[in-house]
N, C-alpha and C positions, 0 to 999 in steps of 0.2 A: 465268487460267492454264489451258491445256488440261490434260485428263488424262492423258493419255500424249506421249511424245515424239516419237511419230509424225505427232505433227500441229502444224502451223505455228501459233505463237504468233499470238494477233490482241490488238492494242493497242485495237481499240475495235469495236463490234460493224459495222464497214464491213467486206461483203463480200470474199472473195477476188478474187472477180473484176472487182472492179473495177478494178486493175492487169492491164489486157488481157494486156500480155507474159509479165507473170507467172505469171498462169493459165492461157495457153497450152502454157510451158514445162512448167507442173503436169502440164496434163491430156499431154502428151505422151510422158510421163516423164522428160523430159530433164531436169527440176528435180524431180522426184521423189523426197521422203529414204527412200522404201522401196525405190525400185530402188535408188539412190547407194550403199546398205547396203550393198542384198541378201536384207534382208528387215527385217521390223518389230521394233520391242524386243517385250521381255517376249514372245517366243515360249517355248509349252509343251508344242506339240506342232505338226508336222508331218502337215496333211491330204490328202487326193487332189489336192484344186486350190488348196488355202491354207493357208494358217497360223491357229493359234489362240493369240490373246494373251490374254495376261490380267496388267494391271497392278495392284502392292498399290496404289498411290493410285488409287485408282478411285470412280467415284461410287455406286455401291451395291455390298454384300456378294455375292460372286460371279459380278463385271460381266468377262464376255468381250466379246474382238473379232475375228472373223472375215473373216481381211484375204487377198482372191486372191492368188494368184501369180505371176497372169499380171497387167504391168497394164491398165486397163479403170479409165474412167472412169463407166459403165454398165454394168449388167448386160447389156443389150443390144446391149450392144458387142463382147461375149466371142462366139467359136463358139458354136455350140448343143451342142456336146458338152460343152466348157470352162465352159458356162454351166448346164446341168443339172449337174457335176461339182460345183458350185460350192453350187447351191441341194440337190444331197446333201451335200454337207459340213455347210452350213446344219440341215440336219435332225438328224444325229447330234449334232452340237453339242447342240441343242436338247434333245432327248433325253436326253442325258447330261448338260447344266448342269439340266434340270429333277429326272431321276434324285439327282443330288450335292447341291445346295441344297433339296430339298424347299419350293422356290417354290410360290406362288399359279397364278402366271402369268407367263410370259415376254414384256417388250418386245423387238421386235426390230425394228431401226431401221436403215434405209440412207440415208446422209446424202450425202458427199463434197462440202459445200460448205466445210469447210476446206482439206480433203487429196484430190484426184480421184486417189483409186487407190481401187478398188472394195472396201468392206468390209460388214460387219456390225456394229452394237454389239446385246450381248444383257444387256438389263438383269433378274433376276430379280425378280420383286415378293413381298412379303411381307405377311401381316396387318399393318394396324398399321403400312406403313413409315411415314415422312418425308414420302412426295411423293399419300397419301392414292389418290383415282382419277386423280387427273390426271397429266400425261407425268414421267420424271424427267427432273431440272433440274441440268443437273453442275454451271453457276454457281451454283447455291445448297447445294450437298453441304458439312456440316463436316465436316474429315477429321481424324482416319482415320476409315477405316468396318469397318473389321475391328477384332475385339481381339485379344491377347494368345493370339497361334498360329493365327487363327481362319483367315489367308488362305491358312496352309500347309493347311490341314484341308481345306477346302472347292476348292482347288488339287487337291491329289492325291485327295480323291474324284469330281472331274470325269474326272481321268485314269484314277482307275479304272472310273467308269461308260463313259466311253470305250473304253479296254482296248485302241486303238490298233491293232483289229480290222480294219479296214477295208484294203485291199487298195492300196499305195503310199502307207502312210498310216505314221508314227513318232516316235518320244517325242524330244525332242532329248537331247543327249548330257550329260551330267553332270558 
């Protein structure tokens, strides 16, 4: 089962692409569930060139995802203005999920071999996680992984290390 809903359920570890049409469609957008939307679930804030999600099922303690706006199945597929806009969003992100969770260290992973619309997963690491030195493993997360208030906590101190500063950048509406 994926972690968020933003990304196409896969019944067995066979590629997306192996359904040529299919993945066309993806990468096109034209079967894309973030454009269909209009944007991704569990949006928490509004950034210069993307959105920043962050789902409670998630597979580590203050696991964001950093999903463009525009779509782009590549990073290098975006303008280079839209594309620097993107990997500064990337940064404050960063910055501010390492600020809020007082992480080790931050994985930050670009995938799109579910879902080709361009994002980011930022996984924070911790002493002592689960997933030891090695990458995390969302097929192997029990969940929950927050407790009792833990993902409001760490939620709204991301957004306040964030602070929504940033210039065409805002908190969604309540």
């Amino acid at each position: 089962m994926p972690v968020t809903s933003n990304f196409i359920p896969r019944s067995s570890s066979v590629p997306a692409w192996t359904d040529l049409d299919r993945w066309h469609a993806l990468c096109t957008g034209k079967a894309c569930p973030i454009c269909a939307r209009g944007e991704p679930f569990d949006v928490i804030a509004t950034l210069s060139a993307s959105w920043l999600t962050m789902p409670e099922r998630a597979p580590a303690r203050g696991y964001v995802c950093v999903v463009s706006r525009t779509h782009a199945v590549e990073l290098h597929d975006l303008p280079e203005s839209a594309a620097s806009e993107f990997m500064r969003d990337l940064r404050v992100v960063s910055k501010a999920l390492t600020k809020a969770t007082g992480s080790v260290k931050l994985n930050c992973e670009i995938h799109g071999n579910t879902l080709p619309h361009l994002h980011a997963h930022f996984y924070p690491r911790y002493a002592g996680d689960h997933f030891g030195d090695g990458p995390i493993t969302p097929r192997a997360v029990t969940w929950p992984v927050y407790g009792d208030g833990e993902f409001t906590r760490i939620r709204d101190a991301v957004l306040e290390a964030w602070g929504g500063s940033m210039p065409g950048t805002a908190l969604p509406d309540k």
